[in-house]
PyMOL Python script that loads the backbone (N, CA, C, O; Angstrom):
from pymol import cmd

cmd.read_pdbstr("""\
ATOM      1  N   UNK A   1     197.231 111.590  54.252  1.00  0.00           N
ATOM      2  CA  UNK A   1     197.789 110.253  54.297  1.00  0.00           C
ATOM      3  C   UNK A   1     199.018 110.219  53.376  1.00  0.00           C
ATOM      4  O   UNK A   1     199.010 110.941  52.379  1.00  0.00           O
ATOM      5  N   UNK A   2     200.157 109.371  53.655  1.00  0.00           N
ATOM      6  CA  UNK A   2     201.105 109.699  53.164  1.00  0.00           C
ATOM      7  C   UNK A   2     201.219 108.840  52.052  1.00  0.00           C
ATOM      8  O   UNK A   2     201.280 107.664  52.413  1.00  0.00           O
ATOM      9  N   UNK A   3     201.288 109.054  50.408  1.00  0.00           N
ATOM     10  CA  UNK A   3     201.110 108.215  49.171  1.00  0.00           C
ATOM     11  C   UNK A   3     201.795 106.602  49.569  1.00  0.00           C
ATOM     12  O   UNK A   3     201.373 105.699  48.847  1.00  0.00           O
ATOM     13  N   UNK A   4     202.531 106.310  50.358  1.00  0.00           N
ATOM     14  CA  UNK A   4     202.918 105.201  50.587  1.00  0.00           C
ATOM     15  C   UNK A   4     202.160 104.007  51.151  1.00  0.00           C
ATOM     16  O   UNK A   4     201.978 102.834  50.825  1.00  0.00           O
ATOM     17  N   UNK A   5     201.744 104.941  52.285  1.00  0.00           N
ATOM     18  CA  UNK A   5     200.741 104.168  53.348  1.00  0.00           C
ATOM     19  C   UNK A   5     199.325 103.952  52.907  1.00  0.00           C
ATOM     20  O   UNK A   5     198.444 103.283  53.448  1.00  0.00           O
ATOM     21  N   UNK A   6     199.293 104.776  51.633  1.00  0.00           N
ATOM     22  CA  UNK A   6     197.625 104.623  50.832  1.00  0.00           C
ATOM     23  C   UNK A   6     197.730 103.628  50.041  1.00  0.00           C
ATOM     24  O   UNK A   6     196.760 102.891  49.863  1.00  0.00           O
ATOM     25  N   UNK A   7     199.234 103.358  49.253  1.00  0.00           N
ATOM     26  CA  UNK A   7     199.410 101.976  48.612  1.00  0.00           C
ATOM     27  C   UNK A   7     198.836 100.978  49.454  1.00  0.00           C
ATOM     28  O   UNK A   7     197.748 100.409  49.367  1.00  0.00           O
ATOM     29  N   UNK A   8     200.051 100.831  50.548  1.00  0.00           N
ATOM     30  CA  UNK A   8     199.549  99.992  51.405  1.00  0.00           C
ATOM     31  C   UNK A   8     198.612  99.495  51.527  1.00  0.00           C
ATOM     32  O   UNK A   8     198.545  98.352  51.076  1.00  0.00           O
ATOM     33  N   UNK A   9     197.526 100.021  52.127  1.00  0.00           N
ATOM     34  CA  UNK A   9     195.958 100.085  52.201  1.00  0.00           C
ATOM     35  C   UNK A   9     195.073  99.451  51.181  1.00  0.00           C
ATOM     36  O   UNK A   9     194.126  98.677  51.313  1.00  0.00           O
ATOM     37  N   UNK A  10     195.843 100.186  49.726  1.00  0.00           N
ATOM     38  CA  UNK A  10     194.702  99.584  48.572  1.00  0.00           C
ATOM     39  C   UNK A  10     195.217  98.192  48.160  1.00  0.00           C
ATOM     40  O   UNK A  10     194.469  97.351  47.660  1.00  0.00           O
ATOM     41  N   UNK A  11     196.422  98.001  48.373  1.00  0.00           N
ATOM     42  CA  UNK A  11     196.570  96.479  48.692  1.00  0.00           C
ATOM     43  C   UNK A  11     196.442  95.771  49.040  1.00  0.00           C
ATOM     44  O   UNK A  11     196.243  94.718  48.435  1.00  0.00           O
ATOM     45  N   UNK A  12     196.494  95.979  50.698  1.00  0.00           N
ATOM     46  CA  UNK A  12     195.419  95.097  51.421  1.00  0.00           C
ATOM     47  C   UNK A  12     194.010  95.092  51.392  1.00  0.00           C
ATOM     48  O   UNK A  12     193.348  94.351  52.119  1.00  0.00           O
ATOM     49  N   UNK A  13     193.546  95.844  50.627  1.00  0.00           N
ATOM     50  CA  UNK A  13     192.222  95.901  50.489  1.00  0.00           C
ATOM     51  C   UNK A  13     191.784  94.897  49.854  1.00  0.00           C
ATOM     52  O   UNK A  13     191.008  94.058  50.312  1.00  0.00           O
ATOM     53  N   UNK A  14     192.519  94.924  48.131  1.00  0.00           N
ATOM     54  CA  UNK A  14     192.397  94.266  47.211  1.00  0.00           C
ATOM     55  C   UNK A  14     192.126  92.777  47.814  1.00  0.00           C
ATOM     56  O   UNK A  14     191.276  91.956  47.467  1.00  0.00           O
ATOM     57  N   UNK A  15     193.079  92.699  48.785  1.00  0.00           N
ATOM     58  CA  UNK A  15     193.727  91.051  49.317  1.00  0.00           C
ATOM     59  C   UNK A  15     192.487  90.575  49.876  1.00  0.00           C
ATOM     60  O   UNK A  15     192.098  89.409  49.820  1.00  0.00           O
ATOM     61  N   UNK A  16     191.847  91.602  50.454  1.00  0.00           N
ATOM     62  CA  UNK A  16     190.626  91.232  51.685  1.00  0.00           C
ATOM     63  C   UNK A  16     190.103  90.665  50.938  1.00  0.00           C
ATOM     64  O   UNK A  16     190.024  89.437  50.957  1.00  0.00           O
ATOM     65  N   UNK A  17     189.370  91.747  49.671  1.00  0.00           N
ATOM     66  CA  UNK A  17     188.342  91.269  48.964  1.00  0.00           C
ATOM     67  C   UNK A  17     188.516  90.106  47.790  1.00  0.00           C
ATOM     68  O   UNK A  17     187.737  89.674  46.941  1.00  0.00           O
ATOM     69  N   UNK A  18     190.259  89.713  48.222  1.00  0.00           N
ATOM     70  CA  UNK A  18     189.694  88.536  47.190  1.00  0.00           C
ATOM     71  C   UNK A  18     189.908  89.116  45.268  1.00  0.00           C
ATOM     72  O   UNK A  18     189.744  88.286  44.375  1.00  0.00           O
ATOM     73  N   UNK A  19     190.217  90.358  44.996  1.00  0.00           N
ATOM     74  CA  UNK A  19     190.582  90.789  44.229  1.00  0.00           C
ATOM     75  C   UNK A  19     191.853  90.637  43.857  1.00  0.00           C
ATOM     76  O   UNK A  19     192.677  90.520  44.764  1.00  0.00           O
ATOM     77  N   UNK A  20     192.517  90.585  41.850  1.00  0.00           N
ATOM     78  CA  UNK A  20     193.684  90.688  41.770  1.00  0.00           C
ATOM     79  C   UNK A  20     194.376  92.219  42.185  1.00  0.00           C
ATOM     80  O   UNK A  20     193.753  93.175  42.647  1.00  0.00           O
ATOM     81  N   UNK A  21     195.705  92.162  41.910  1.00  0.00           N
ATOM     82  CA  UNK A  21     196.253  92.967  42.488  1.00  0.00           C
ATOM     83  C   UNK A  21     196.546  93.954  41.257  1.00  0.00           C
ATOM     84  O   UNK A  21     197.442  93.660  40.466  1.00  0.00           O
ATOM     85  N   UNK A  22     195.925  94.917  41.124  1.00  0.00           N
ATOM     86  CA  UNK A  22     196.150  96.170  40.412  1.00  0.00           C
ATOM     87  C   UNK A  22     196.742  97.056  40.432  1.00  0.00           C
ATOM     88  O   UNK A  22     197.132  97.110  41.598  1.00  0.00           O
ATOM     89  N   UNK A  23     197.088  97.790  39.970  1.00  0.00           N
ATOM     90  CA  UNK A  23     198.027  99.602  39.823  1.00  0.00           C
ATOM     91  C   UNK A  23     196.982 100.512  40.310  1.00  0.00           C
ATOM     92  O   UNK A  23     196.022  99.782  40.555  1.00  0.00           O
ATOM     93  N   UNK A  24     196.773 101.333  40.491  1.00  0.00           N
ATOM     94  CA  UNK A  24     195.495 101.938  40.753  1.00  0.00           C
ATOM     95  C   UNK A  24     195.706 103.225  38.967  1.00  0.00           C
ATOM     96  O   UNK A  24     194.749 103.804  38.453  1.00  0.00           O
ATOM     97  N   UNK A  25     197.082 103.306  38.483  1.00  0.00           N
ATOM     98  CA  UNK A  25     196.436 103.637  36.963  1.00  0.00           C
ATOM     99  C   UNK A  25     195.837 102.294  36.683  1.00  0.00           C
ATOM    100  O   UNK A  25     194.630 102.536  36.657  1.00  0.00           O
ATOM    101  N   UNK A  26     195.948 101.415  36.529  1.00  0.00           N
ATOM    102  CA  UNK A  26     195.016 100.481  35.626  1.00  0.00           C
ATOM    103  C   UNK A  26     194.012 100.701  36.042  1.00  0.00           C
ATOM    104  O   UNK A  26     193.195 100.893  35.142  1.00  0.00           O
ATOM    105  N   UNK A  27     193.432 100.818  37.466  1.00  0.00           N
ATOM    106  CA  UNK A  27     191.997 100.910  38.371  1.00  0.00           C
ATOM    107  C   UNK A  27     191.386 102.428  36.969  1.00  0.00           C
ATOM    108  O   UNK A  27     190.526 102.321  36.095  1.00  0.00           O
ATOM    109  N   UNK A  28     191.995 103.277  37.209  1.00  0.00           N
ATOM    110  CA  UNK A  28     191.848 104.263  36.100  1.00  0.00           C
ATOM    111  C   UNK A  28     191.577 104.283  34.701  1.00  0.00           C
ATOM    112  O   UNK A  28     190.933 105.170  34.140  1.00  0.00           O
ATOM    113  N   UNK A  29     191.996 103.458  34.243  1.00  0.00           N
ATOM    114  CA  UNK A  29     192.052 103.172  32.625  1.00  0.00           C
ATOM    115  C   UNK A  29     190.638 102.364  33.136  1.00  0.00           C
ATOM    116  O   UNK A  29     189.555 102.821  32.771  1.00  0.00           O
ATOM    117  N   UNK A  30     190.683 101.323  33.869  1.00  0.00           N
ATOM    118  CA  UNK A  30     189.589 100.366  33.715  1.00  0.00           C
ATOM    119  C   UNK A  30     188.031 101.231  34.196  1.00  0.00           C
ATOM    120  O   UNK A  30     186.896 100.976  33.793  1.00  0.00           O
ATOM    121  N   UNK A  31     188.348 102.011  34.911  1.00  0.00           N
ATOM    122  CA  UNK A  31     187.155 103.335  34.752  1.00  0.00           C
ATOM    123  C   UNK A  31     186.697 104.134  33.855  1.00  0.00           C
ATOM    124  O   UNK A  31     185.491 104.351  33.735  1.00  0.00           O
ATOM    125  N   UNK A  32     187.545 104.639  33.158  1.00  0.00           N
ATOM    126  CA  UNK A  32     187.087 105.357  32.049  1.00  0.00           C
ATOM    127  C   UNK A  32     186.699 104.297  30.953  1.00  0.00           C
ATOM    128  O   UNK A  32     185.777 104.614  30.202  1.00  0.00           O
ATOM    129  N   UNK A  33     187.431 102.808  30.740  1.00  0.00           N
ATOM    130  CA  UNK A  33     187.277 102.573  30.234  1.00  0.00           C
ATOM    131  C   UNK A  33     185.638 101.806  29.817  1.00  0.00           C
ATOM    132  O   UNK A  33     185.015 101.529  28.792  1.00  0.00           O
ATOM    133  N   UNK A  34     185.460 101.698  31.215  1.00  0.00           N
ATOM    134  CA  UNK A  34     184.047 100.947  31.175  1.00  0.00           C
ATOM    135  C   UNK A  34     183.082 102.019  30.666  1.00  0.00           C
ATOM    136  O   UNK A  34     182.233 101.842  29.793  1.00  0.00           O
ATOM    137  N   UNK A  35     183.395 103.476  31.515  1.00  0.00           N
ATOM    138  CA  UNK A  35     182.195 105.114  31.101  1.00  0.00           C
ATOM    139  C   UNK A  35     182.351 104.803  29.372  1.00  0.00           C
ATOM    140  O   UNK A  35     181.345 104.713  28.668  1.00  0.00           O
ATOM    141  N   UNK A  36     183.244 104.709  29.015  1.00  0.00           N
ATOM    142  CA  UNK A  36     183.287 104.680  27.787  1.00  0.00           C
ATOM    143  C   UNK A  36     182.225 103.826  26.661  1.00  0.00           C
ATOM    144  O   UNK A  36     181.494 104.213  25.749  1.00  0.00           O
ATOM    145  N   UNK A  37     182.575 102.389  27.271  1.00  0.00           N
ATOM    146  CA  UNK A  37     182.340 101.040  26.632  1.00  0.00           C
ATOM    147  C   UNK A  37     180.411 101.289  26.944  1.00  0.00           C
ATOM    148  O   UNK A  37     179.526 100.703  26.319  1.00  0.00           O
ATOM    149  N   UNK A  38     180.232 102.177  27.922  1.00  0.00           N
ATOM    150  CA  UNK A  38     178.556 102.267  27.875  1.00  0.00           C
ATOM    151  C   UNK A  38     177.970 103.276  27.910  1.00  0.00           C
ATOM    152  O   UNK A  38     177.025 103.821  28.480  1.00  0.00           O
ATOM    153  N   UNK A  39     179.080 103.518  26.823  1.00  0.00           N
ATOM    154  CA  UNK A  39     178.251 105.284  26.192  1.00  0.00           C
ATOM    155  C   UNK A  39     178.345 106.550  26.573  1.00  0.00           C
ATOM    156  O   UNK A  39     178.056 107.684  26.192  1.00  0.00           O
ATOM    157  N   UNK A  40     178.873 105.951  27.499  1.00  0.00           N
ATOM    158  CA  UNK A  40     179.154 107.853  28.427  1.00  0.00           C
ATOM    159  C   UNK A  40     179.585 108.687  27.923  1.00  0.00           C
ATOM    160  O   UNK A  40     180.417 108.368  27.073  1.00  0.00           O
ATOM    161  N   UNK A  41     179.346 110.069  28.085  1.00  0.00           N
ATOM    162  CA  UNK A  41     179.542 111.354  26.945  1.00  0.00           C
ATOM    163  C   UNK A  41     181.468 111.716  26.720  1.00  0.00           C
ATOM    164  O   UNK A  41     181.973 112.728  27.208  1.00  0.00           O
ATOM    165  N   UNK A  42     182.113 110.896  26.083  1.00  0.00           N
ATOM    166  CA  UNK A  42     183.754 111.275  26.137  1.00  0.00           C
ATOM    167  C   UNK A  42     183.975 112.628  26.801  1.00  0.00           C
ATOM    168  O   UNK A  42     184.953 112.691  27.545  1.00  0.00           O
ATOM    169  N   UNK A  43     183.118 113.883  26.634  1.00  0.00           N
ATOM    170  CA  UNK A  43     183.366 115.062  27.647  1.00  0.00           C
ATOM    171  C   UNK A  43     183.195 114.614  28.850  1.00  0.00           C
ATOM    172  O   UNK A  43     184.260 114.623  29.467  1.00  0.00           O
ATOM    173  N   UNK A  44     181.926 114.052  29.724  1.00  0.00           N
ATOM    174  CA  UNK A  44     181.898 113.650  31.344  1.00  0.00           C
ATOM    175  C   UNK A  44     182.918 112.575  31.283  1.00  0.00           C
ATOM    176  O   UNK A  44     183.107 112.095  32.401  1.00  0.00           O
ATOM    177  N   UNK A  45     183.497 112.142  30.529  1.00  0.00           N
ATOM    178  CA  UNK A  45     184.725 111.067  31.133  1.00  0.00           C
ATOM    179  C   UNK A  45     186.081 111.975  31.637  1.00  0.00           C
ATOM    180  O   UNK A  45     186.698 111.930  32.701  1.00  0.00           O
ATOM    181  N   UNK A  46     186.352 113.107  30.011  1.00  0.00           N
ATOM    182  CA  UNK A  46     187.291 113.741  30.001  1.00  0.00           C
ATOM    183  C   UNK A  46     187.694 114.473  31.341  1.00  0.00           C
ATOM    184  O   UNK A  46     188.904 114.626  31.504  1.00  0.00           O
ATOM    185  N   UNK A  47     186.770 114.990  32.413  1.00  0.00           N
ATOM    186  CA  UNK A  47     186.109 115.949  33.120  1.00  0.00           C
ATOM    187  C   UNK A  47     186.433 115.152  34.259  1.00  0.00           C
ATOM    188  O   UNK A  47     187.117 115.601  35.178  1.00  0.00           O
ATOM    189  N   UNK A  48     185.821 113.598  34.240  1.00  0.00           N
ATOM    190  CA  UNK A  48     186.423 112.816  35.643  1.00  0.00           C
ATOM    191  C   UNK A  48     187.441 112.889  36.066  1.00  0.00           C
ATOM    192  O   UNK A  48     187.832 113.097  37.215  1.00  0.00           O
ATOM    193  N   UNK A  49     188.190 112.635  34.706  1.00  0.00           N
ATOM    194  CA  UNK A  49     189.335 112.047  34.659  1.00  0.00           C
ATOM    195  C   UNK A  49     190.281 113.477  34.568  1.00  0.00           C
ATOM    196  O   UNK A  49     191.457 113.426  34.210  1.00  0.00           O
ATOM    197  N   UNK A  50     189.685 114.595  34.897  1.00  0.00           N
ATOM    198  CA  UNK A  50     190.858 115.799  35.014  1.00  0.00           C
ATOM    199  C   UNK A  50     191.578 116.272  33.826  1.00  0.00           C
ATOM    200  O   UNK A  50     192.081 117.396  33.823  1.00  0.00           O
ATOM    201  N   UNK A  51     191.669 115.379  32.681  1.00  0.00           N
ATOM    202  CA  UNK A  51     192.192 115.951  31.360  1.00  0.00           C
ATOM    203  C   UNK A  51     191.850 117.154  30.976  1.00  0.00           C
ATOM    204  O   UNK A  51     190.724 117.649  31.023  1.00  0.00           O
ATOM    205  N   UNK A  52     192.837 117.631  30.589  1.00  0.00           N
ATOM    206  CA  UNK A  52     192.725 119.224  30.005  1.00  0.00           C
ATOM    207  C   UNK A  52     191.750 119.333  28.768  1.00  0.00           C
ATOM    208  O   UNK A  52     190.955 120.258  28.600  1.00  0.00           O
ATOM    209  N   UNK A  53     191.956 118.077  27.788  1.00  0.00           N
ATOM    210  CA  UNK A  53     190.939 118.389  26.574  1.00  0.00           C
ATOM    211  C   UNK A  53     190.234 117.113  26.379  1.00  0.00           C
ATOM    212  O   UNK A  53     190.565 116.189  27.121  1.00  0.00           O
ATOM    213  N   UNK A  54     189.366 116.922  25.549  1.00  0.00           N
ATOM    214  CA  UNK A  54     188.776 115.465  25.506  1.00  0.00           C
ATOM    215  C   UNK A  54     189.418 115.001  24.166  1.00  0.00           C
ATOM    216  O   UNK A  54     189.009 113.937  23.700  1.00  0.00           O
ATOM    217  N   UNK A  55     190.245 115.594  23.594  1.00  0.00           N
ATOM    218  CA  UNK A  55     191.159 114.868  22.757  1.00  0.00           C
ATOM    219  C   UNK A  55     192.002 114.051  23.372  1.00  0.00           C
ATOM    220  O   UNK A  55     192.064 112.894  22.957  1.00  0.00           O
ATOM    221  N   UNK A  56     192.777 114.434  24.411  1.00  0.00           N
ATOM    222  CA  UNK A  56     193.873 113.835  25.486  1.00  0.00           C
ATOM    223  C   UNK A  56     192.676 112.506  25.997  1.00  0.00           C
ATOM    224  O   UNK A  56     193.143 111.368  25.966  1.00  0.00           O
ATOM    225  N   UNK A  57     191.702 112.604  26.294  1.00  0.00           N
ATOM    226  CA  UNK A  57     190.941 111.528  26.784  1.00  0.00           C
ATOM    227  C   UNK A  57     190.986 110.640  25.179  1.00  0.00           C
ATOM    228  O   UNK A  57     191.863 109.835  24.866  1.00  0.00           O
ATOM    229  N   UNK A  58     190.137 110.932  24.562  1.00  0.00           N
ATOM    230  CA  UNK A  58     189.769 109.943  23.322  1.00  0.00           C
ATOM    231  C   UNK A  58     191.036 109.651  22.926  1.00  0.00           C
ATOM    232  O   UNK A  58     191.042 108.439  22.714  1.00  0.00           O
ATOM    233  N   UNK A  59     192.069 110.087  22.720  1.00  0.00           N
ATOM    234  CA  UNK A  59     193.552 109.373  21.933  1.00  0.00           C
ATOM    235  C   UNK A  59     193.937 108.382  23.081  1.00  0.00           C
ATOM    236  O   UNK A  59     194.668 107.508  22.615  1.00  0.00           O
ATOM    237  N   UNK A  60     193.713 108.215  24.371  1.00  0.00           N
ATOM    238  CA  UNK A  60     194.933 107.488  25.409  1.00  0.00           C
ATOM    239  C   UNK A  60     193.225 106.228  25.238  1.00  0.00           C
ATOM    240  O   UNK A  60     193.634 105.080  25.067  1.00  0.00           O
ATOM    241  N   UNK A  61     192.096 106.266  25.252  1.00  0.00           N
ATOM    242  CA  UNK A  61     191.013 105.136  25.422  1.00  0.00           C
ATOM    243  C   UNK A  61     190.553 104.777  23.705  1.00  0.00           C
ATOM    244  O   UNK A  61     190.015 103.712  23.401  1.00  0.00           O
ATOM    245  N   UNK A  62     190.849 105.773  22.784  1.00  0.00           N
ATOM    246  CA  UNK A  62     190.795 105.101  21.296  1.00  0.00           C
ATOM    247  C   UNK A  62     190.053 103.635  21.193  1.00  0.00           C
ATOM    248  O   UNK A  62     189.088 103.413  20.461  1.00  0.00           O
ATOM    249  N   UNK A  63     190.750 102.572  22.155  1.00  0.00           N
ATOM    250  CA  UNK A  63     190.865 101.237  21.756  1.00  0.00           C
ATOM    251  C   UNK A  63     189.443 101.006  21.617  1.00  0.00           C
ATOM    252  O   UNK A  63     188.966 100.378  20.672  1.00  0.00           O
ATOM    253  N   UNK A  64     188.437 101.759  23.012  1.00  0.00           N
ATOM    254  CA  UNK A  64     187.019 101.652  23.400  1.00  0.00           C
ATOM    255  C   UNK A  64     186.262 101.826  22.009  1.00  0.00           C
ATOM    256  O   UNK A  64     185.339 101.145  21.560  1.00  0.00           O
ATOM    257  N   UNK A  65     187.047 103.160  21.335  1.00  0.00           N
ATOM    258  CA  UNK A  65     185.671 102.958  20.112  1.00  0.00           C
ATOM    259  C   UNK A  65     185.634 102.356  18.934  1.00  0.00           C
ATOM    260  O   UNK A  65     185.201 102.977  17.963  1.00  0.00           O
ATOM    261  N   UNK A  66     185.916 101.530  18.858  1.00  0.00           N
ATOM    262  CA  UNK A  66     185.226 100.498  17.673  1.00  0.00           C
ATOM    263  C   UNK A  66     184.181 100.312  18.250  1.00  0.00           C
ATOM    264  O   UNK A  66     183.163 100.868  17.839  1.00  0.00           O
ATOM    265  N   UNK A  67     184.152  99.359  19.517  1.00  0.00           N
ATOM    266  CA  UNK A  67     182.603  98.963  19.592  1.00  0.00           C
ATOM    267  C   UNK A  67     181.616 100.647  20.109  1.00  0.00           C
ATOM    268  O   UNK A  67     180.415 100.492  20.330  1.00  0.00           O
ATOM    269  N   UNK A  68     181.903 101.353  20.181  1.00  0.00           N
ATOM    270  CA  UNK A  68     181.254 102.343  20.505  1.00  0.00           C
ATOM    271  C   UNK A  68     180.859 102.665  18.830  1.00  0.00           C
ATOM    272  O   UNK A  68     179.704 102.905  18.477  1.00  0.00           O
ATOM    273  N   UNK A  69     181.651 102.635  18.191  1.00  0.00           N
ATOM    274  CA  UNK A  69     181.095 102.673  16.420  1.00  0.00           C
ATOM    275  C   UNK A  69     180.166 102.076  16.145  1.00  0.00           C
ATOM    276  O   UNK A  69     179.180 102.486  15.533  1.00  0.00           O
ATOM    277  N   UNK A  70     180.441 100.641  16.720  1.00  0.00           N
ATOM    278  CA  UNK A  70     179.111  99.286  16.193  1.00  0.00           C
ATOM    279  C   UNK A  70     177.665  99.605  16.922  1.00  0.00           C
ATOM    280  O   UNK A  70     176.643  99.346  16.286  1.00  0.00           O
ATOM    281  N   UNK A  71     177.582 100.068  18.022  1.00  0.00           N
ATOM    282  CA  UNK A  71     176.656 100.555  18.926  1.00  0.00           C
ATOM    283  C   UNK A  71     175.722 101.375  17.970  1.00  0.00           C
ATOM    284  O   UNK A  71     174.551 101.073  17.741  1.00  0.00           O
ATOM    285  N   UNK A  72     176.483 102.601  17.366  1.00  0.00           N
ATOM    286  CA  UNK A  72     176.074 103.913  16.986  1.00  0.00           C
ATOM    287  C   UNK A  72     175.779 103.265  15.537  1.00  0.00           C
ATOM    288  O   UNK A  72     175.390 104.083  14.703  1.00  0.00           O
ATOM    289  N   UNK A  73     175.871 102.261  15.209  1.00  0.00           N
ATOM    290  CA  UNK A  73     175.694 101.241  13.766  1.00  0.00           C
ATOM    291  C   UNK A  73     174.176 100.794  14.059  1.00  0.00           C
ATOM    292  O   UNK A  73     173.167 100.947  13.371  1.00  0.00           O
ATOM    293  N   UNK A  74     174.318 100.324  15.034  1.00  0.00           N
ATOM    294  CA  UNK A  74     173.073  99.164  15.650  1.00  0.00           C
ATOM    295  C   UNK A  74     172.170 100.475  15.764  1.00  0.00           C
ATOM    296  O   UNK A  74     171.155 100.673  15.095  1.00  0.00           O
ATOM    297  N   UNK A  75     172.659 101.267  16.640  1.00  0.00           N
ATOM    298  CA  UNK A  75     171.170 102.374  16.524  1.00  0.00           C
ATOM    299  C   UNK A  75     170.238 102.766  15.900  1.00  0.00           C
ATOM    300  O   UNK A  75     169.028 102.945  16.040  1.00  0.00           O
ATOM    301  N   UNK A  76     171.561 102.955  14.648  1.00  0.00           N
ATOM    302  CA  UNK A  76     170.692 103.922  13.614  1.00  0.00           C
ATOM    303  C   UNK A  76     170.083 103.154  12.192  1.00  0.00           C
ATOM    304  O   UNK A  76     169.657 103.570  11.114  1.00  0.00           O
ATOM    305  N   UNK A  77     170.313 101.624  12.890  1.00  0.00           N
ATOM    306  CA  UNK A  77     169.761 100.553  11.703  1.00  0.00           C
ATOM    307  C   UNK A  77     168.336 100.190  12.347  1.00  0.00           C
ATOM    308  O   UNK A  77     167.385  99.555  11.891  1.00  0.00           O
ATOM    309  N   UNK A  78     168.537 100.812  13.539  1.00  0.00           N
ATOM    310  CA  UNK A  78     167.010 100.474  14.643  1.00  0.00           C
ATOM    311  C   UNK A  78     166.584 101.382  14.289  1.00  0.00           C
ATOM    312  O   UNK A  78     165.402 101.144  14.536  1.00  0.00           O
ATOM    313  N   UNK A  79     166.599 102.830  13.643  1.00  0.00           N
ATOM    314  CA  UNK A  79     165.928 103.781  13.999  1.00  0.00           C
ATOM    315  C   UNK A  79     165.460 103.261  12.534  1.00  0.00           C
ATOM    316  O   UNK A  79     164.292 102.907  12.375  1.00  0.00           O
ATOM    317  N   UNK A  80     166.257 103.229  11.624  1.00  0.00           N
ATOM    318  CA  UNK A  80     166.128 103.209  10.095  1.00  0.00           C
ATOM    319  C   UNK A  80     164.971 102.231   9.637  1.00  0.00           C
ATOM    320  O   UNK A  80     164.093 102.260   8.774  1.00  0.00           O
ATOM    321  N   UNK A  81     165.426 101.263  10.723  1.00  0.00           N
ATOM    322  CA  UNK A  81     163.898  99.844  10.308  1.00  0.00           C
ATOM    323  C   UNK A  81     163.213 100.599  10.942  1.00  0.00           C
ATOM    324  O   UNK A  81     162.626 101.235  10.067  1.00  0.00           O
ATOM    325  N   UNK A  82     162.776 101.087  12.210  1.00  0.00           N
ATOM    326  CA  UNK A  82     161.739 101.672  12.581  1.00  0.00           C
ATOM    327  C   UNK A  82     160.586 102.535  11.665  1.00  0.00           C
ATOM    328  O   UNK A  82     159.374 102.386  11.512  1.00  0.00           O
ATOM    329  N   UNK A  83     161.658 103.590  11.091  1.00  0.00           N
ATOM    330  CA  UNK A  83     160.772 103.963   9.803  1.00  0.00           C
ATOM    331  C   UNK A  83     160.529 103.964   8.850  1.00  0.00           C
ATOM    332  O   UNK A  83     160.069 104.914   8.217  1.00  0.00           O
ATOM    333  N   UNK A  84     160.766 102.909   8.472  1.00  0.00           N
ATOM    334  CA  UNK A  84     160.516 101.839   7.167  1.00  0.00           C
ATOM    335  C   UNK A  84     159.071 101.184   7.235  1.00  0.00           C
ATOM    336  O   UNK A  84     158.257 100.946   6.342  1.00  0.00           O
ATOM    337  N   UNK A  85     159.035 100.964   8.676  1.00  0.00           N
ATOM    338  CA  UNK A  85     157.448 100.221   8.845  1.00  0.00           C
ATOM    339  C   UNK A  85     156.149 100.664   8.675  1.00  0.00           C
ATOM    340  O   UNK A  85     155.205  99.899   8.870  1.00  0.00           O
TER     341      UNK A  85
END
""", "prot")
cmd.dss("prot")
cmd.show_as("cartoon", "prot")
cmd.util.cbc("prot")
cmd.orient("prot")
């Protein structure tokens, strides 16, 4: 299919469904970004997403881990009360 006529397509797609109208990099960012936001292993993202290293992944999605920090906060304050009891 010729890259033009696939625009095409994912545009009208978008339109059908009633969706805003996206880049399909943003469609991208907003993929990894979600694998990210729910834990997914930064290597199986890196790997989707074709990057050569998972440094190149974690520096361009960075923004994702703070709350991926607070997560790994919350865990280990669950594990910590756990064996306290």
């Amino acid at each position: 299919m010729h890259p033009r006529n696939f625009l095409r397509t994912f545009k009208s797609l978008l339109q059908e469904a009633n969706l805003p109208m996206v880049s399909l990099h943003a469609l991208r960012h907003s993929y990894a970004t979600l694998l990210l936001a729910e834990g997914e292993n930064p290597r199986v993202v890196q790997e989707l997403l074709g990057h050569s290293t998972v440094t190149t992944t974690l520096g361009i999605y960075s923004r994702v881990l703070p709350s991926l920090k607070q997560q790994a906060v919350k865990k280990v304050e669950r594990i910590l009360g756990e064996n306290n009891v």
